[in-house]
C-alpha positions as a Markdown table, in Angstrom:
| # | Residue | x | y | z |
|---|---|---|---|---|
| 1 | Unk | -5.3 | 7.4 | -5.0 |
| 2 | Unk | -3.7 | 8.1 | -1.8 |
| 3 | Unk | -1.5 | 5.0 | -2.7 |
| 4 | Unk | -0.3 | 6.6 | -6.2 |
| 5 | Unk | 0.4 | 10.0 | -4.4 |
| 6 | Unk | 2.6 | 9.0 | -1.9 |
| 7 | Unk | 4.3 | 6.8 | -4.5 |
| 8 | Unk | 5.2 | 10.0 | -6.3 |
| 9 | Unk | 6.3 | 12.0 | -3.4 |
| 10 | Unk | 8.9 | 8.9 | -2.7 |
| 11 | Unk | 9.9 | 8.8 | -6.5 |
| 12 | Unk | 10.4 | 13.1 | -6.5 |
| 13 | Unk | 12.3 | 12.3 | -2.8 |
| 14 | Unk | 14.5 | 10.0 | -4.0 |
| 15 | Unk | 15.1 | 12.5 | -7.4 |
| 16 | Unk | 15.8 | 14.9 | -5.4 |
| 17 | Unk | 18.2 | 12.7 | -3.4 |
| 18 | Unk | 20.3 | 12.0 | -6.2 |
| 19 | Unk | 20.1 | 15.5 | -7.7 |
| 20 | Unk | 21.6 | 16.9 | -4.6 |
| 21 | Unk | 24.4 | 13.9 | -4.2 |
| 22 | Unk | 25.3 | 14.2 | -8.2 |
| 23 | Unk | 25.7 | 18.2 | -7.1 |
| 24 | Unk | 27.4 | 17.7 | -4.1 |
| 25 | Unk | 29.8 | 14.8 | -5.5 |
| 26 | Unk | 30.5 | 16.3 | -9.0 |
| 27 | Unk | 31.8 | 20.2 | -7.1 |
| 28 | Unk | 33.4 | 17.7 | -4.3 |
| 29 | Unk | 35.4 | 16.1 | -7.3 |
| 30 | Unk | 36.6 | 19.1 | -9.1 |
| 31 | Unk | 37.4 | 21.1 | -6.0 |
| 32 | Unk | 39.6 | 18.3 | -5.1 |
| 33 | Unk | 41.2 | 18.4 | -8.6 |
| 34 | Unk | 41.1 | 21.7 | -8.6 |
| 35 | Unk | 43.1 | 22.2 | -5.5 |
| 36 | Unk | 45.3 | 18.5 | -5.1 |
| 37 | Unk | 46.1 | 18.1 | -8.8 |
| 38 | Unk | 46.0 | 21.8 | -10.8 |
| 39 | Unk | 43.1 | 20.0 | -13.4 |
| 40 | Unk | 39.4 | 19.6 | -13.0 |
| 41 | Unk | 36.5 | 18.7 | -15.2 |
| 42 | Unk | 34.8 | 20.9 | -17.4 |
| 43 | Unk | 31.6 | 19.5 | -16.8 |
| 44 | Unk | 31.0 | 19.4 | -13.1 |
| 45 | Unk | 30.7 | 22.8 | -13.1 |
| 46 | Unk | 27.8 | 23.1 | -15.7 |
| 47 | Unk | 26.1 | 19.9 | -15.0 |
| 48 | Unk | 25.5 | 21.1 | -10.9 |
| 49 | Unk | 24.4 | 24.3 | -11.9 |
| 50 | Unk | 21.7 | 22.4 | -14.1 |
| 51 | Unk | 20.8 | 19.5 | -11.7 |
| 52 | Unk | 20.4 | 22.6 | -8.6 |
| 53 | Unk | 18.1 | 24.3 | -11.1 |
| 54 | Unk | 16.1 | 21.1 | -11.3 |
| 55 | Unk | 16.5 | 20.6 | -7.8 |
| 56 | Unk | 14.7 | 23.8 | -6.9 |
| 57 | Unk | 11.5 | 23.2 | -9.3 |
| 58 | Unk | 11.2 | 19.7 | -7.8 |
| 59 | Unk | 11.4 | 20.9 | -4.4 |
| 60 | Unk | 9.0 | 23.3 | -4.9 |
| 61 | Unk | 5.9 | 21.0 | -6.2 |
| 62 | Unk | 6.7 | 18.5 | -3.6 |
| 63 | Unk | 6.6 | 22.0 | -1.3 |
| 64 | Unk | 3.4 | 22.7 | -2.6 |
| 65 | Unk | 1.5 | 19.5 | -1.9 |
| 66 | Unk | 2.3 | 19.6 | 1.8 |
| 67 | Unk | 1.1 | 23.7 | 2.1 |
| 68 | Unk | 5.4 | 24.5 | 2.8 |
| 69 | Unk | 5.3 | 28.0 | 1.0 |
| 70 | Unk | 4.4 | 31.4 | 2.4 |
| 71 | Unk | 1.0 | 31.9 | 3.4 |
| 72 | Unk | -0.7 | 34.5 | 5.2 |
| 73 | Unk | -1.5 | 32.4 | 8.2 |
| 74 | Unk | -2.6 | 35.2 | 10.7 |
| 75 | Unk | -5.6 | 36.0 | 8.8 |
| 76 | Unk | -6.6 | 32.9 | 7.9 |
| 77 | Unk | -6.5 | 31.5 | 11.2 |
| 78 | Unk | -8.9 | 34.4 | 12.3 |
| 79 | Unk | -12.0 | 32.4 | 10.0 |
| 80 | Unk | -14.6 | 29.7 | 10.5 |
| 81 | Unk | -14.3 | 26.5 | 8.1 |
| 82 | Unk | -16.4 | 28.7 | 5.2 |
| 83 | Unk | -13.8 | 31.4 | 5.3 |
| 84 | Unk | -11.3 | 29.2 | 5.4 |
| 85 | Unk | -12.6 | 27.1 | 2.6 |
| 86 | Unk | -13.1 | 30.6 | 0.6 |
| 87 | Unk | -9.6 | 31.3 | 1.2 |
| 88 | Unk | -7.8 | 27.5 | 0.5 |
| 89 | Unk | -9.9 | 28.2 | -2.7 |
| 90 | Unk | -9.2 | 31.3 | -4.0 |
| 91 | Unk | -5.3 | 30.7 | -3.1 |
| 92 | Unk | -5.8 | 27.6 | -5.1 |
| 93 | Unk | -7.6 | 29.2 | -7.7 |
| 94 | Unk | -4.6 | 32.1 | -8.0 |
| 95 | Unk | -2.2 | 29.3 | -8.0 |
| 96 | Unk | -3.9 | 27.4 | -11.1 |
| 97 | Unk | -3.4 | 30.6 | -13.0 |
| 98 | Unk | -0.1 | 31.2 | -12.5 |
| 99 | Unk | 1.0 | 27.7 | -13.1 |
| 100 | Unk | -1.1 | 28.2 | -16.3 |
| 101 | Unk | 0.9 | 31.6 | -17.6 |
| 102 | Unk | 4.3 | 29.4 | -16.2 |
| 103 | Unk | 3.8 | 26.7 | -18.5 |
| 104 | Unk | 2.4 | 29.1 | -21.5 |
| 105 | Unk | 5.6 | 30.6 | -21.2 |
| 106 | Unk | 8.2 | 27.8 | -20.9 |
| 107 | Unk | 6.2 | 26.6 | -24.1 |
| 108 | Unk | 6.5 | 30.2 | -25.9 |
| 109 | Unk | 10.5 | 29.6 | -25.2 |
| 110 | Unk | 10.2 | 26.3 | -26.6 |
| 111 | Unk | 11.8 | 26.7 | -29.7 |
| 112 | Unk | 14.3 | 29.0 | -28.6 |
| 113 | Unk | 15.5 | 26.4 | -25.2 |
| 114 | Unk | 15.5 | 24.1 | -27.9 |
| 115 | Unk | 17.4 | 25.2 | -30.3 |
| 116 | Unk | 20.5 | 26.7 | -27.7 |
| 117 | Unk | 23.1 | 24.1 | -26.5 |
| 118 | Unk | 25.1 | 24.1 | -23.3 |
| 119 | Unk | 28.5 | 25.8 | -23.9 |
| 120 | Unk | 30.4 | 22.5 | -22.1 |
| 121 | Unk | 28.1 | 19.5 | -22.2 |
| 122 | Unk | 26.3 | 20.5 | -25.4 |
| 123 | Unk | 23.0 | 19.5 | -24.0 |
| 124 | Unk | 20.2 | 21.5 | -25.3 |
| 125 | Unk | 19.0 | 24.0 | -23.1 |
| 126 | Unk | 15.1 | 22.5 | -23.2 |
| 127 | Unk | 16.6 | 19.9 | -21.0 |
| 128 | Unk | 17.3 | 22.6 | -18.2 |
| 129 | Unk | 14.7 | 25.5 | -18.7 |
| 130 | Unk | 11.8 | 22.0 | -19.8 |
| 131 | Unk | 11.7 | 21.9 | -15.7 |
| 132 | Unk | 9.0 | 24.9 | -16.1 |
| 133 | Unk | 6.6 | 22.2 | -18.0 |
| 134 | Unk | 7.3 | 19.9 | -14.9 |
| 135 | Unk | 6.9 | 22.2 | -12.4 |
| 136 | Unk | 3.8 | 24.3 | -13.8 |
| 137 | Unk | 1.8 | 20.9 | -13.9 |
| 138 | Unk | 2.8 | 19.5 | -10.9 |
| 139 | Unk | 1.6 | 22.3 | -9.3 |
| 140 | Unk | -1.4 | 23.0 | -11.4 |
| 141 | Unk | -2.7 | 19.5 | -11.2 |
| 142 | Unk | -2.4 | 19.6 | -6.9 |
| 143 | Unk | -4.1 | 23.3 | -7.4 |
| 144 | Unk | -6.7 | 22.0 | -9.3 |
| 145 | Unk | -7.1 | 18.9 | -7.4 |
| 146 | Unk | -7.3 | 20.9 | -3.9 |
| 147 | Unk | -10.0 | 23.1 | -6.3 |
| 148 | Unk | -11.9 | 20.3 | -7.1 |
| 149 | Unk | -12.2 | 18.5 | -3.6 |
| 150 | Unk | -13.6 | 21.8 | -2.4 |
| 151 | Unk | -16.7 | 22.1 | -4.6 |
| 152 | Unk | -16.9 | 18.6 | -4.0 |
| 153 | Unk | -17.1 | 18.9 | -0.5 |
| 154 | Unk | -14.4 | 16.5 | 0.7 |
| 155 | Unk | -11.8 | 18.6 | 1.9 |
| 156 | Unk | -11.2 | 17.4 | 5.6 |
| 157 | Unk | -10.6 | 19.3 | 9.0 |
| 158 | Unk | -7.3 | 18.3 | 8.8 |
| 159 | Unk | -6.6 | 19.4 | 5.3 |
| 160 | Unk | -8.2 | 23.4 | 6.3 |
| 161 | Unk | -5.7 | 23.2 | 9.5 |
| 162 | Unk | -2.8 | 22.2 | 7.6 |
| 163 | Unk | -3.4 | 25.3 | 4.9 |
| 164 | Unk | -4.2 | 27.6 | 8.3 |
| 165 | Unk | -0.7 | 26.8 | 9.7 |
| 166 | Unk | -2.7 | 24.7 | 12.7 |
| 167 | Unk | -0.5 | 21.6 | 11.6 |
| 168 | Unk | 2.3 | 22.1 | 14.7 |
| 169 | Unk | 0.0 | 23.3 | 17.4 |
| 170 | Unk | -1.4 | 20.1 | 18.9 |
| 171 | Unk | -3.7 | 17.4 | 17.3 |
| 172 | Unk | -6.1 | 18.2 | 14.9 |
| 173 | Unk | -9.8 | 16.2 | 14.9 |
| 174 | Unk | -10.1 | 14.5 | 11.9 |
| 175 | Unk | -14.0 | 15.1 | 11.0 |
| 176 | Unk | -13.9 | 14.5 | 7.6 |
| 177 | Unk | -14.1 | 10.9 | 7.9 |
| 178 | Unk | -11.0 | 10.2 | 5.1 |
């Protein structure tokens, strides 16, 4: 499992990789044009908008699965294991939900996404606002994975540091036995 996990994070890495050079190299190209030779192409400008949106959703599942987004730290830090546990799961739990109403309503604008076209490239817009069905599942399935190894008891000490912030203070005893 851990083998198929990190296999992902490398494939979402490397999409992001080439999201970010396409971006970079398609406003590179028309600024140059722009500037050196009075011209420029149309689609640059739409197309980076569109891979930076799909940048950000990507970035923020792989975010997610390595505890990278706000938490309140200072008061978790204060509990024991159990407290800790309570709070990992309730986040989690909170999380689930949200990615829940986020994909119910990327899939109420279906149609709509669907049925609009971009004004340059004439893609249809489900290609651009369709990230929300990505992103809602990659973070539900880590939020209900996290869930899961929690009432299964297999959450290790490292894990509970890592969601309490403890991850760049010093080493952290693995008792978990995974």
């Amino acid at each position: 499992m851990d083998k198929v996990v990190a296999g992902m994070t490398r494939l979402l890495e490397w999409a992001l990789i080439g999201l970010l050079a396409g971006m970079a190299g398609m406003v590179l190209l028309n600024v140059v044009l722009r500037y050196g030779f009075n011209s420029g192409i149309a689609f640059s400008e739409e197309m980076s908008r569109y891979f930076f949106v799909w940048l950000t959703f990507i970035g923020a599942v792989l975010t997610f699965g390595e505890h990278g987004h706000i938490g309140v730290e200072t008061l978790v830090r204060r509990f024991g294991r159990s407290g800790r546990l309570a709070c990992m799961a309730i986040s989690n739990v909170i999380v689930l939900f949200c990615a829940g109403v986020f994909f119910w309503g990327t899939w109420l604008q279906h149609d709509i996404n669907a049925s609009m076209t971009a004004a340059v490239v004439e893609l249809s817009m489900i290609w651009v606002f369709g990230v929300g069905y990505f992103c809602a599942l990659g973070i539900g399935l880590i939020a209900a994975i996290r869930i899961w190894r929690i009432l299964t008891g297999r959450t290790t000490d490292a894990e509970i540091a890592h969601f309490a912030g403890e991850w760049g203070d010093g080493p952290v005893i693995n008792r978990g036995g995974e």
